[in-house]
HTML snippet that shows the backbone in 3Dmol.js (N, CA, C, O; Angstrom):
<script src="https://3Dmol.org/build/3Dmol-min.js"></script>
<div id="view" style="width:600px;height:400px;position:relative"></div>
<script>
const pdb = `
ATOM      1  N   UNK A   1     -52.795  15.811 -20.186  1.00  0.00           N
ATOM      2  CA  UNK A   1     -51.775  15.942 -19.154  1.00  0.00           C
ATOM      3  C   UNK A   1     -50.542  16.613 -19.755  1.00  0.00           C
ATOM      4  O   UNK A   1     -50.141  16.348 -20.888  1.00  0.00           O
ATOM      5  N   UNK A   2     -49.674  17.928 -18.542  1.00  0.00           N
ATOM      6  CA  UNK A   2     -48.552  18.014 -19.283  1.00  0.00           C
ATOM      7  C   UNK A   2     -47.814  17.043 -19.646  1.00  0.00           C
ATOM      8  O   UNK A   2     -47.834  15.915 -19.154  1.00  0.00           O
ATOM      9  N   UNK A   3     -47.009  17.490 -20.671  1.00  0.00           N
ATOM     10  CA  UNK A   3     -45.547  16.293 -21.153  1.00  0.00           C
ATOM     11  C   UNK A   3     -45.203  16.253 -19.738  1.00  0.00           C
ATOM     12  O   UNK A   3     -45.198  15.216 -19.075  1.00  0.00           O
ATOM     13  N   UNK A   4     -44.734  18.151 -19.012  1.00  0.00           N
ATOM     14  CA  UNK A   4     -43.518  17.370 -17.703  1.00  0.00           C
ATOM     15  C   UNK A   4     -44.063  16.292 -16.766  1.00  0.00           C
ATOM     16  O   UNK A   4     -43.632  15.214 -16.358  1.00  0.00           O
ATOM     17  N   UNK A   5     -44.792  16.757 -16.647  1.00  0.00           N
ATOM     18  CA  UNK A   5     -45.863  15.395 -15.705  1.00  0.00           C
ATOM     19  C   UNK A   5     -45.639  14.263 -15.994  1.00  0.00           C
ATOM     20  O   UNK A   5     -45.287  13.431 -15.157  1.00  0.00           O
ATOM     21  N   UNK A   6     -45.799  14.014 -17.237  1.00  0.00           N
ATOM     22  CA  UNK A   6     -45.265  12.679 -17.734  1.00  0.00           C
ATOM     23  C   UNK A   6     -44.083  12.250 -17.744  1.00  0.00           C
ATOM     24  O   UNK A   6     -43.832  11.047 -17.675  1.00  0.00           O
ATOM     25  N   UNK A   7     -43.105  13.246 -17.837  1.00  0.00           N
ATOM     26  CA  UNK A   7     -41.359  12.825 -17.396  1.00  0.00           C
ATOM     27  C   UNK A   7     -41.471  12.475 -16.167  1.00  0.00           C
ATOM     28  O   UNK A   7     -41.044  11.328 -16.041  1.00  0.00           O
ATOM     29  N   UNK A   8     -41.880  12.954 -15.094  1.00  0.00           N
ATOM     30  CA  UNK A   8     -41.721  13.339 -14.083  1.00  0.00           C
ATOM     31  C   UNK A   8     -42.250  12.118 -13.124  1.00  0.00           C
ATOM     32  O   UNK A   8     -41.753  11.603 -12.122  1.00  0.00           O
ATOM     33  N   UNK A   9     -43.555  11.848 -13.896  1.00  0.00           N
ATOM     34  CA  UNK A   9     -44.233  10.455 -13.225  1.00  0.00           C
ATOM     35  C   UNK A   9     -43.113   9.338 -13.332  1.00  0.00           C
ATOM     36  O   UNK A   9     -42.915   8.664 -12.321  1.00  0.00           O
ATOM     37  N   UNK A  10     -42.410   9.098 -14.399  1.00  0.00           N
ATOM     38  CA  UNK A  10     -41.210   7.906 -14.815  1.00  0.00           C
ATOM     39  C   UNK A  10     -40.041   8.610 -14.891  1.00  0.00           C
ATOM     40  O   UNK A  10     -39.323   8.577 -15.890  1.00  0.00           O
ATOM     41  N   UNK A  11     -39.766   9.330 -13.774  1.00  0.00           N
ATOM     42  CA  UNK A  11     -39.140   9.621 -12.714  1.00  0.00           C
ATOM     43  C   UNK A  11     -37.473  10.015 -13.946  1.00  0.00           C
ATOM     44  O   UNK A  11     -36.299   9.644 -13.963  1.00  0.00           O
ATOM     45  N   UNK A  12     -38.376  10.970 -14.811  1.00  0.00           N
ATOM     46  CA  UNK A  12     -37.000  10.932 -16.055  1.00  0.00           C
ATOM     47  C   UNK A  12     -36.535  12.310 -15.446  1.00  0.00           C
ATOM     48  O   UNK A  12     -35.324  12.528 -15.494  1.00  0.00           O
ATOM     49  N   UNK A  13     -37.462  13.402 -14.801  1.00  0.00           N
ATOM     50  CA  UNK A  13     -37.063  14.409 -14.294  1.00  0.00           C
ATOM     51  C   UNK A  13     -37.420  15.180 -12.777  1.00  0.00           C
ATOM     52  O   UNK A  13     -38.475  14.754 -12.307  1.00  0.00           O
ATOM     53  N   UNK A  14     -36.983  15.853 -12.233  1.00  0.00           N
ATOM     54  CA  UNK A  14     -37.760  16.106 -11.099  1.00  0.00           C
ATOM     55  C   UNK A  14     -37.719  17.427 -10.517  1.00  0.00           C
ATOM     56  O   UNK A  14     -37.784  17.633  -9.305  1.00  0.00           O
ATOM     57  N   UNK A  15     -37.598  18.407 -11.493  1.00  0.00           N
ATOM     58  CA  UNK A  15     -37.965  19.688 -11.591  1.00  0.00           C
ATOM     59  C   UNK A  15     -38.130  19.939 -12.985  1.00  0.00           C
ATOM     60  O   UNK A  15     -37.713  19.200 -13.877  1.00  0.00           O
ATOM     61  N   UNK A  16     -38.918  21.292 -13.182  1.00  0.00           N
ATOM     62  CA  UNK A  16     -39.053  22.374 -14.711  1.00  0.00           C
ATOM     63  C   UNK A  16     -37.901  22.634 -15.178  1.00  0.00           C
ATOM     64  O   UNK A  16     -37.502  22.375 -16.313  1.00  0.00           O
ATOM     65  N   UNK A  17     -37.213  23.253 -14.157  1.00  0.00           N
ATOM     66  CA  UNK A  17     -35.940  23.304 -14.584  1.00  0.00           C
ATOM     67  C   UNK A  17     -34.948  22.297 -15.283  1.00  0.00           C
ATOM     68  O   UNK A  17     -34.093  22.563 -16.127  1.00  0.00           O
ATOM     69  N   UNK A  18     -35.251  21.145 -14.759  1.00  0.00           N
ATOM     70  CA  UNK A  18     -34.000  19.593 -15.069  1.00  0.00           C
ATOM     71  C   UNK A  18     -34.800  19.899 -16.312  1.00  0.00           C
ATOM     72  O   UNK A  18     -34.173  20.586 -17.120  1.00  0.00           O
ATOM     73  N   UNK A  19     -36.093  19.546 -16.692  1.00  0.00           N
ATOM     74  CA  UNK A  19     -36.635  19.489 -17.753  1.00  0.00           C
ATOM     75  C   UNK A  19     -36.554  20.481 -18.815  1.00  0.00           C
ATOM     76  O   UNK A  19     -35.869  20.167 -19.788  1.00  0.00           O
ATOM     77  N   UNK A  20     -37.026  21.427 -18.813  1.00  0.00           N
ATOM     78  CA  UNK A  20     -36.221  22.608 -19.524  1.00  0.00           C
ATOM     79  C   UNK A  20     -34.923  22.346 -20.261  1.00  0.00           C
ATOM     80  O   UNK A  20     -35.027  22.012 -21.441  1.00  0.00           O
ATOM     81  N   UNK A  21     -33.416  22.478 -19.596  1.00  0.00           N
ATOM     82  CA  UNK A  21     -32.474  22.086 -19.893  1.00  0.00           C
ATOM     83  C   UNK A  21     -32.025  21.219 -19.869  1.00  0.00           C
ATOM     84  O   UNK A  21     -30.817  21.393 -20.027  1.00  0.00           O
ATOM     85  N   UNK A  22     -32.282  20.182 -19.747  1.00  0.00           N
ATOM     86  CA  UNK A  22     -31.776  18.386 -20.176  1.00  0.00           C
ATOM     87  C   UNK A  22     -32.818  18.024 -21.295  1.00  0.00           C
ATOM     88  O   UNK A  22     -32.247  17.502 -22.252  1.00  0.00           O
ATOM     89  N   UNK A  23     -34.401  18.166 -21.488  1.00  0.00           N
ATOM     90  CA  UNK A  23     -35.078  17.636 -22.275  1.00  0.00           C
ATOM     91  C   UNK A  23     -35.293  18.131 -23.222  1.00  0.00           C
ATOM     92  O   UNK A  23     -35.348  17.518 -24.288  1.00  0.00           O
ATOM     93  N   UNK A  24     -35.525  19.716 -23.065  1.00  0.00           N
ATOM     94  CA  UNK A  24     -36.189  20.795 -24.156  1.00  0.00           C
ATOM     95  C   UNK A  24     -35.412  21.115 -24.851  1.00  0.00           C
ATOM     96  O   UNK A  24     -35.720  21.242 -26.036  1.00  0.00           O
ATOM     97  N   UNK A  25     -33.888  21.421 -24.360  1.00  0.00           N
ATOM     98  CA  UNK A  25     -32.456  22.176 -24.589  1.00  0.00           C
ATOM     99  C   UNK A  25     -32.415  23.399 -24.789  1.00  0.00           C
ATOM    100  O   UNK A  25     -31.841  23.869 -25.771  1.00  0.00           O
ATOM    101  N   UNK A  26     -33.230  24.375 -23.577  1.00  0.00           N
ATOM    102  CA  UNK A  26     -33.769  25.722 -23.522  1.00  0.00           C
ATOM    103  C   UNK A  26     -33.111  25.943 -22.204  1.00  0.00           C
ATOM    104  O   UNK A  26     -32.630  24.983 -21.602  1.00  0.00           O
ATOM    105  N   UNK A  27     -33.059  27.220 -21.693  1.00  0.00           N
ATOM    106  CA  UNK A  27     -32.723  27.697 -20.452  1.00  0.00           C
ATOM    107  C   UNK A  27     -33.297  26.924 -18.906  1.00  0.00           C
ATOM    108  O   UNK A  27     -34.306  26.285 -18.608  1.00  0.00           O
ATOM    109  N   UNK A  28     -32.680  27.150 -18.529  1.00  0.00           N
ATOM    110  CA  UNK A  28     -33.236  26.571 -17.019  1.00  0.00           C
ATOM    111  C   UNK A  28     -34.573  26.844 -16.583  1.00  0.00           C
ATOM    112  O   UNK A  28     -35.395  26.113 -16.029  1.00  0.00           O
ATOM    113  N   UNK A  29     -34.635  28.194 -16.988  1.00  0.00           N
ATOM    114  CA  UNK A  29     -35.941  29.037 -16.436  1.00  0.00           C
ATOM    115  C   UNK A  29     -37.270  29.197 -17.647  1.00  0.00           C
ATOM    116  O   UNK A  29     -38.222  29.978 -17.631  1.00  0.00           O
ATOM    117  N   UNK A  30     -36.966  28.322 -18.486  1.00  0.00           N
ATOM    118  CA  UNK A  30     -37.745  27.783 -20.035  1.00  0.00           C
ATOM    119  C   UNK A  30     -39.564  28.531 -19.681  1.00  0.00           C
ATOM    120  O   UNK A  30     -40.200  29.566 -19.880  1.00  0.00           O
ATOM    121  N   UNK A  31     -39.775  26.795 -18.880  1.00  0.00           N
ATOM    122  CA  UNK A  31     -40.836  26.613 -18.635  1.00  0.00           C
ATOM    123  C   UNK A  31     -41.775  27.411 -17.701  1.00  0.00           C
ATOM    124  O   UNK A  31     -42.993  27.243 -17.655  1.00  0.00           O
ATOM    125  N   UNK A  32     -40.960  28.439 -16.844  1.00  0.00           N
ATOM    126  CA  UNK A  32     -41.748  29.296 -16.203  1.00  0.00           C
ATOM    127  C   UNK A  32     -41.957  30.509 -16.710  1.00  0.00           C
ATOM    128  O   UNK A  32     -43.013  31.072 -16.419  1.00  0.00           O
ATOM    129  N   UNK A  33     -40.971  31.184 -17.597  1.00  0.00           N
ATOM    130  CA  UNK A  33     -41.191  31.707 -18.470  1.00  0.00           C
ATOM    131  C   UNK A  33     -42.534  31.975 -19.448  1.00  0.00           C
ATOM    132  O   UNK A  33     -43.229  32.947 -19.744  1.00  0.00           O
ATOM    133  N   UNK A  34     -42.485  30.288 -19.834  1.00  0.00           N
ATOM    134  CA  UNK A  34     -43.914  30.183 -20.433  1.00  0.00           C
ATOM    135  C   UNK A  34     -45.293  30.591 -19.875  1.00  0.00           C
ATOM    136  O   UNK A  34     -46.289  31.052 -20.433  1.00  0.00           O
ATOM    137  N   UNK A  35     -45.091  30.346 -18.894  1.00  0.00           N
ATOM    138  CA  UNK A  35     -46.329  31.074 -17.794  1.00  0.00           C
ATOM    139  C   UNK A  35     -47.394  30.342 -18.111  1.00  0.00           C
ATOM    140  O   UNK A  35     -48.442  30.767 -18.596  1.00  0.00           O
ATOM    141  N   UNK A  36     -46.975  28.613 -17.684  1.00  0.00           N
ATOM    142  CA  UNK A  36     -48.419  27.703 -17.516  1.00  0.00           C
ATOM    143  C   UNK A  36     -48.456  27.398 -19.422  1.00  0.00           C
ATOM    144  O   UNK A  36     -48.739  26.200 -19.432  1.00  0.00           O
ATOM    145  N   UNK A  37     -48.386  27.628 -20.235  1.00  0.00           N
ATOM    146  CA  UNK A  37     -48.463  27.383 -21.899  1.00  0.00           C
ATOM    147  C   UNK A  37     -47.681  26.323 -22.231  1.00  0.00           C
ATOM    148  O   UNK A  37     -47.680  25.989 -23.416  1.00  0.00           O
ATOM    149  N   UNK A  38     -46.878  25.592 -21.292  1.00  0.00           N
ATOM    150  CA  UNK A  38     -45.881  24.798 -22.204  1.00  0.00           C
ATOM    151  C   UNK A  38     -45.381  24.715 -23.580  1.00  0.00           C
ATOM    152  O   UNK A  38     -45.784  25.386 -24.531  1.00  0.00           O
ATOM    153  N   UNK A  39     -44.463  23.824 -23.589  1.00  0.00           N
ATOM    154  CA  UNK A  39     -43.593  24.090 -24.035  1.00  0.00           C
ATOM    155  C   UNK A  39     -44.022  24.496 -25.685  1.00  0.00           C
ATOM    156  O   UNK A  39     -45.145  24.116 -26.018  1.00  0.00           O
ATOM    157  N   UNK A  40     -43.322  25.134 -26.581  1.00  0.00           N
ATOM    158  CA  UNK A  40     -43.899  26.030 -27.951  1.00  0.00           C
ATOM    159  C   UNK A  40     -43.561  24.246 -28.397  1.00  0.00           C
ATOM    160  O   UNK A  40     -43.019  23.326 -27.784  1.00  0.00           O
ATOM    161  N   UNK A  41     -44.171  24.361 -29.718  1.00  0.00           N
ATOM    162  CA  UNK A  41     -44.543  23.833 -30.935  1.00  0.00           C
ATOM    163  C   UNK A  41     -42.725  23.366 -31.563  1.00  0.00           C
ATOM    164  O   UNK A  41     -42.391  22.202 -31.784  1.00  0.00           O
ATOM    165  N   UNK A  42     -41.656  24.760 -31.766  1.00  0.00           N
ATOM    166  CA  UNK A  42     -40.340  24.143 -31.722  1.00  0.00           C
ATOM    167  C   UNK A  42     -40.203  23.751 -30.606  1.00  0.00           C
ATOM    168  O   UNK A  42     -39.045  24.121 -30.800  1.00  0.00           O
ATOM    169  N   UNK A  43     -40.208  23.399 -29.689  1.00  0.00           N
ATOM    170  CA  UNK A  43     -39.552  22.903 -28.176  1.00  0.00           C
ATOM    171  C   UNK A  43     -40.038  20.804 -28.503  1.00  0.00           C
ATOM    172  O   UNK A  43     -39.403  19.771 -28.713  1.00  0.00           O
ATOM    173  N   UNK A  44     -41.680  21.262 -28.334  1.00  0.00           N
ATOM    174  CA  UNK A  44     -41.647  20.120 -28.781  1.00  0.00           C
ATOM    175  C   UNK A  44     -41.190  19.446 -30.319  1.00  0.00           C
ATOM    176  O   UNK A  44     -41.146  18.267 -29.965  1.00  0.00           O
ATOM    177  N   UNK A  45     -40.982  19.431 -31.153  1.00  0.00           N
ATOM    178  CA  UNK A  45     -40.448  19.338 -32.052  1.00  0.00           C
ATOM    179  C   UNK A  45     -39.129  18.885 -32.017  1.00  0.00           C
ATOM    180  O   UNK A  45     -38.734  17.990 -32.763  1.00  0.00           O
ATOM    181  N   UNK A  46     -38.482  19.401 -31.265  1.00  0.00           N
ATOM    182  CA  UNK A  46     -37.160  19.103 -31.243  1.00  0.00           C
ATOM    183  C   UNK A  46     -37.013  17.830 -29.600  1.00  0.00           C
ATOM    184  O   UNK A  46     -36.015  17.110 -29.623  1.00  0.00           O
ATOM    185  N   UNK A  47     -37.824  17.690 -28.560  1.00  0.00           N
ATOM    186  CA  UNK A  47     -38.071  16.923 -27.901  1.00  0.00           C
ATOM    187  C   UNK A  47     -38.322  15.139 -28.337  1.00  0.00           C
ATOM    188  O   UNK A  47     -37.978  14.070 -27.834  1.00  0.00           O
ATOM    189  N   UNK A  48     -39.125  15.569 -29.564  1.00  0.00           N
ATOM    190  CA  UNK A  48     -39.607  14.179 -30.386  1.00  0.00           C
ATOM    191  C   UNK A  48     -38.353  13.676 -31.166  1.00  0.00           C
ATOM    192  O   UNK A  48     -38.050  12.516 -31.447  1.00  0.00           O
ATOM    193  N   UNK A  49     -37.735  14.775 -31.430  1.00  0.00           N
ATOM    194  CA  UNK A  49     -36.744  14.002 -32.293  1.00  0.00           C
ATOM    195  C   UNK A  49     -35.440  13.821 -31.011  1.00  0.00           C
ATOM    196  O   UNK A  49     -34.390  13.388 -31.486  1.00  0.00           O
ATOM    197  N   UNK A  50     -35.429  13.910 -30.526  1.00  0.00           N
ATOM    198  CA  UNK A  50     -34.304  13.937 -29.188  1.00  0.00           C
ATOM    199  C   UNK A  50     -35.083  12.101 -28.346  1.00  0.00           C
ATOM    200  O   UNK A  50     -34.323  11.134 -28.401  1.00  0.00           O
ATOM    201  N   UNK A  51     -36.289  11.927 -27.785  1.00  0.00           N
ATOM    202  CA  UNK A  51     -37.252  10.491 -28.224  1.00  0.00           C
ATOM    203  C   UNK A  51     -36.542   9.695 -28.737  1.00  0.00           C
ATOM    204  O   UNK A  51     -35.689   8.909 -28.325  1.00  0.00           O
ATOM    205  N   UNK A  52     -37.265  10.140 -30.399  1.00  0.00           N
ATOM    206  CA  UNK A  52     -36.783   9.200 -31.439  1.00  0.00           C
ATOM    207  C   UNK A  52     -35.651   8.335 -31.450  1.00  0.00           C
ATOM    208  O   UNK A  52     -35.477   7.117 -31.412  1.00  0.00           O
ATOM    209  N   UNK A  53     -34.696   9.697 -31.538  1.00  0.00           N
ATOM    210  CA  UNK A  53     -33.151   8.799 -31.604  1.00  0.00           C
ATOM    211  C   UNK A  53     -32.936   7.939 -30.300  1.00  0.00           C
ATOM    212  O   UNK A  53     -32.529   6.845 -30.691  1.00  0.00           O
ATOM    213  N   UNK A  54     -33.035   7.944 -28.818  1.00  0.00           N
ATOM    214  CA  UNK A  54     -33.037   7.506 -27.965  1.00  0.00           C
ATOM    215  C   UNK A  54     -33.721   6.460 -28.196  1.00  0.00           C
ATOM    216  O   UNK A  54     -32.969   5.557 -27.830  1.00  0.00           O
ATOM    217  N   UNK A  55     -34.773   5.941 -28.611  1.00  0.00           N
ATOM    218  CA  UNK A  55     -35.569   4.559 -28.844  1.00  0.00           C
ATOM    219  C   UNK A  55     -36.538   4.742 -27.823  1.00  0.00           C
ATOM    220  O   UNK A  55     -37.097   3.686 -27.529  1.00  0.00           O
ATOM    221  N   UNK A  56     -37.010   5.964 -27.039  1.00  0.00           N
ATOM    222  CA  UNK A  56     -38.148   6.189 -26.100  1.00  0.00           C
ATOM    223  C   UNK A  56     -39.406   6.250 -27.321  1.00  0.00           C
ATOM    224  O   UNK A  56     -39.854   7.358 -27.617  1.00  0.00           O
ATOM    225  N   UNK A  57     -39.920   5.062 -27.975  1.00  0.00           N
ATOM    226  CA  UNK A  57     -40.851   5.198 -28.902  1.00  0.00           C
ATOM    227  C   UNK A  57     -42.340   5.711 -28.427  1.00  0.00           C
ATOM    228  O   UNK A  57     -43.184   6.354 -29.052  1.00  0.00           O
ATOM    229  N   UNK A  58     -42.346   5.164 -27.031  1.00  0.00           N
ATOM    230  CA  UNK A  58     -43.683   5.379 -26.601  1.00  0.00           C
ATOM    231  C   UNK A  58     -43.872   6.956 -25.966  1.00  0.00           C
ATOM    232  O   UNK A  58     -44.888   7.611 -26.198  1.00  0.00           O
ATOM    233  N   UNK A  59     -42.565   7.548 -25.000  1.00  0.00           N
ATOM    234  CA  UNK A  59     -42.600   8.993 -24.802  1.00  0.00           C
ATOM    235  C   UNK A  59     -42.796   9.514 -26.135  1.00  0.00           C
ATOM    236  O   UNK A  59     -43.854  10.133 -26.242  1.00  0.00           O
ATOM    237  N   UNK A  60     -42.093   9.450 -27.186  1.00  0.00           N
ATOM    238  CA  UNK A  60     -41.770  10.014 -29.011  1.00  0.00           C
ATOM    239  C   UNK A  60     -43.472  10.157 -29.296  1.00  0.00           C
ATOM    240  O   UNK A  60     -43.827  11.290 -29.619  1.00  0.00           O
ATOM    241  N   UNK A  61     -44.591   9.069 -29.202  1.00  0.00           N
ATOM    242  CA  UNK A  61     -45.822   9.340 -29.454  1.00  0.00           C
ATOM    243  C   UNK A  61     -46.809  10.358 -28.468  1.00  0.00           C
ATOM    244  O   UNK A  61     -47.757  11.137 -28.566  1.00  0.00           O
ATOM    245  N   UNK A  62     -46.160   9.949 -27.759  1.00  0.00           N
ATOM    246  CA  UNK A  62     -47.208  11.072 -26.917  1.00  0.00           C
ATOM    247  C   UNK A  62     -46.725  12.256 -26.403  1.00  0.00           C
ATOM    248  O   UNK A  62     -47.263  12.687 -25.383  1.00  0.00           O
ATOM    249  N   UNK A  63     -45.512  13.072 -27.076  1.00  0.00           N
ATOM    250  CA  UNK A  63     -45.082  14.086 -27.472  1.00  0.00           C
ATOM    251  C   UNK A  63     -46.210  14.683 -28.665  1.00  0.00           C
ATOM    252  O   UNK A  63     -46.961  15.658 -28.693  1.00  0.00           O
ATOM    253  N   UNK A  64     -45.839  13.309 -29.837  1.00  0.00           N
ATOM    254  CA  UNK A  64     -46.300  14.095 -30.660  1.00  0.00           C
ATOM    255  C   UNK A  64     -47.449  14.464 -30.664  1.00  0.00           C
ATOM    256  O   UNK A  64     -47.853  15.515 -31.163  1.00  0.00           O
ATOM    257  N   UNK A  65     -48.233  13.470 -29.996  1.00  0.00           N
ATOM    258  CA  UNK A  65     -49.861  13.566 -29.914  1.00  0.00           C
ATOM    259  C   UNK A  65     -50.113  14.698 -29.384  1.00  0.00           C
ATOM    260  O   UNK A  65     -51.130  15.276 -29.769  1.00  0.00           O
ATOM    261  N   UNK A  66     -49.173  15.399 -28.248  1.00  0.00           N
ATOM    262  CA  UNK A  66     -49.725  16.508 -27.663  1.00  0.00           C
ATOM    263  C   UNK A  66     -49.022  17.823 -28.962  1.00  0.00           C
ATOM    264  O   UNK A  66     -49.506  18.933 -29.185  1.00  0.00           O
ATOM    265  N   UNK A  67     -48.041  17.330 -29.483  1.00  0.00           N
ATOM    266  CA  UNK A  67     -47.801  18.486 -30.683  1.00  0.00           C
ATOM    267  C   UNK A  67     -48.656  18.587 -31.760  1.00  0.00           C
ATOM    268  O   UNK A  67     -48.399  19.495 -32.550  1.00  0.00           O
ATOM    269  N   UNK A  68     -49.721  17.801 -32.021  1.00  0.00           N
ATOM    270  CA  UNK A  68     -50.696  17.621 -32.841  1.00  0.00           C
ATOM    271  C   UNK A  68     -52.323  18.365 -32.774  1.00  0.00           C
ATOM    272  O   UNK A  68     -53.177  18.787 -33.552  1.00  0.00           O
ATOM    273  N   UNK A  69     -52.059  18.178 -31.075  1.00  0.00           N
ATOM    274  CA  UNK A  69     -53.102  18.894 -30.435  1.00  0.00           C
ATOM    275  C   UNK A  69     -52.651  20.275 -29.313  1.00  0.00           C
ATOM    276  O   UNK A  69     -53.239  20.420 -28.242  1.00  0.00           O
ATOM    277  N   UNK A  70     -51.678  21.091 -29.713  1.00  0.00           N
ATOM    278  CA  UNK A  70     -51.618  21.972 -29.309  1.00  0.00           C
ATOM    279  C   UNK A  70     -52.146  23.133 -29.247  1.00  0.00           C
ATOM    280  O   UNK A  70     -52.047  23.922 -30.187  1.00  0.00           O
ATOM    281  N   UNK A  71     -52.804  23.425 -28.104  1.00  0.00           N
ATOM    282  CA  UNK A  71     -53.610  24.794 -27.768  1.00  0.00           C
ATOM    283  C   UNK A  71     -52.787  26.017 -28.563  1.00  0.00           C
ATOM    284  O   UNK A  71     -51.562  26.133 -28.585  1.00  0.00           O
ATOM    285  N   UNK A  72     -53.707  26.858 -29.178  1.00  0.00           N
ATOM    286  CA  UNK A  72     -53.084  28.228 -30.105  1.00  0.00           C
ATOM    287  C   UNK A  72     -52.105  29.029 -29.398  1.00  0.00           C
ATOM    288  O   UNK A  72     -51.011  29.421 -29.803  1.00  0.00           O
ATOM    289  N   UNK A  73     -52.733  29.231 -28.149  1.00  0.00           N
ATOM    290  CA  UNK A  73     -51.905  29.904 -27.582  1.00  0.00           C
ATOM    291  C   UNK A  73     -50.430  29.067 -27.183  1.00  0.00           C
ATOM    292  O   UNK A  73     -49.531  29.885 -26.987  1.00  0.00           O
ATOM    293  N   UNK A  74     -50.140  28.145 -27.077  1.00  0.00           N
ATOM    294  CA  UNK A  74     -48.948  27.624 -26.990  1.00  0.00           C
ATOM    295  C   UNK A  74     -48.349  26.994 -28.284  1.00  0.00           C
ATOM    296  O   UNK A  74     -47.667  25.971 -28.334  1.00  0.00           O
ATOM    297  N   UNK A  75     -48.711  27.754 -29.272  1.00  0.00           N
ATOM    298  CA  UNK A  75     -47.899  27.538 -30.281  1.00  0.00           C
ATOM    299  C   UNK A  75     -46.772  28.379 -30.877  1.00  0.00           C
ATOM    300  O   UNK A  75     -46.160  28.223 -31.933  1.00  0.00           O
ATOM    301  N   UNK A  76     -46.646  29.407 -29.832  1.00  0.00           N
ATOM    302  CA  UNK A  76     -45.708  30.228 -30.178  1.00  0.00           C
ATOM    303  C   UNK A  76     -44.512  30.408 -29.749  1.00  0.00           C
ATOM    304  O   UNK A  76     -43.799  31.275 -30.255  1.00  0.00           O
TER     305      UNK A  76
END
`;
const viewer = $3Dmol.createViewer("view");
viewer.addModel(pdb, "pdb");
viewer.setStyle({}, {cartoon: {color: "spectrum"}});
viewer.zoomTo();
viewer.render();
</script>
């Protein structure tokens, strides 16, 4: 499942856009940009540690899990 999906289900965001620039700390227009690839490898990276410090331990793992298992093509 995407990450945003997962914000989105626990109602942390409720557009690409909110998400993009409140979560990712990328442009508004981030994630469409990407064209379906989500978010790069730095995006998440810097998402987990943005988690972390917040004490969202359980979002923080399943960030990383999906940064662990990121498709090639969205590693760029």
């Amino acid at each position: 499942m995407d990450i945003y999906l997962h914000f989105e289900a626990r109602g942390l965001t409720d557009s690409q856009r909110h998400f993009s620039s409140a979560w990712l700390g990328r442009a508004d227009n981030y994630l469409c940009l990407r064209a379906g690839r989500g978010p790069s490898a730095d995006a998440l990276v810097g998402l987990f540690q943005t988690l972390w410090r917040e004490g969202r331990f359980l979002l923080a793992a399943r960030v990383a899990w999906a940064l662990l298992w990121l498709r090639p093509e969205a590693r760029r």
